[in-house]
C-alpha positions, 0 to 999 in steps of 0.5 A: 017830550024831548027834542030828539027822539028817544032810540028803543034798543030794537031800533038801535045800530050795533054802535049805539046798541054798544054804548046802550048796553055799555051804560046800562051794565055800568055804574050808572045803569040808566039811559036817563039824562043826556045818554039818550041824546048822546046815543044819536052819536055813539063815538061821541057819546062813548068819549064823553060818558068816559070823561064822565065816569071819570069825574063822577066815579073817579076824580081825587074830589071827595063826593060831597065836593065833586057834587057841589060842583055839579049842582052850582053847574046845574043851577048856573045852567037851570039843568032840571034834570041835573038837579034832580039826580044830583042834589041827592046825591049830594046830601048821601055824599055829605053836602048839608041840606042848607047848602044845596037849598041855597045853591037851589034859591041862588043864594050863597051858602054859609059853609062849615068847612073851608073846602067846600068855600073854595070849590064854591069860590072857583066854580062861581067866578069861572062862571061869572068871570070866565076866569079864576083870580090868583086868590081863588086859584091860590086857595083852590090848589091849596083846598084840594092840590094841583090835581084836585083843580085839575079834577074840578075844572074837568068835572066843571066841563063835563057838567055844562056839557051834560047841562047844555044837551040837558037843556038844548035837546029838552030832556024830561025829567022822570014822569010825575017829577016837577021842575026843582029850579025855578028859572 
């Protein structure tokens, strides 16, 4: 059971009726994740949900390196939901099974593409050091262009964002669904 409560659109105001249907006609089609949190701020949650279709749906990254940086965010975080929406979307993008399953373990993968290494490198040490050395910035722009890091640091952002109200609000996973991530 969530934190906050959960809004029926019956019960909802016109601004949050807006953002509801707005999220239910778009891309994403749901209400699930942080949407039901956010919902209790629509002005909020409308300029965060921009950010986020942007960086879901629009980014330079190819899918398969934007959604390996989500799911090193949500590991980083232990956002359980986050996990469970993402990983597949990670596999469907072209992410190997044995990277996500040591993203999920917390161990180092082993990649084949020299990319996906240097988004890894970026997103680990901004989490770990809170800064990326010249090293790690130098291949990252390389990797993916000025724009690409840009596009990263965004998508980085947005998921702690989304992780954090996952997290802090307790937002349930679907029923019958266990906890991917161990602790």
């Amino acid at each position: 059971m969530p934190r906050i409560s959960p809004l029926n659109p019956a019960d909802m105001n016109a601004e949050q009726r807006q953002f509801h249907d707005n999220i239910m006609s778009g891309p994403r089609g749901s209400m699930g994740g942080p949407f039901q949190a956010w919902i209790h701020s629509p002005e909020f949650a409308d300029r965060a949900q921009r950010v986020g279709e942007y960086c879901r749906f629009n980014s330079v990254l190819e899918t398969r390196l934007s959604e390996l940086a989500i799911l090193i965010t949500a590991r980083h975080w232990t956002a359980q939901f986050e996990w469970f929406a993402h990983a597949p979307m990670a596999l469907n993008g072209g992410l190997s099974a044995d990277v996500i399953a040591d993203l999920r373990e917390r161990r180092e993968p082993t990649f084949a593409k020299a990319d996906e290494a240097a988004v890894y490198r970026f997103c680990t040490e901004l989490y770990r050091d809170s800064a990326v050395s010249d090293n790690t910035y130098s291949e990252a722009r390389t990797q993916l262009g000025e724009q690409g890091v840009v596009d990263l640091v965004g998508i980085l952002g947005y998921y702690a964002l989304v992780s954090m109200t996952l997290n802090v609000f307790e937002m349930p996973l679907p029923d019958g669904i266990a906890p991917p991530l161990s602790p």
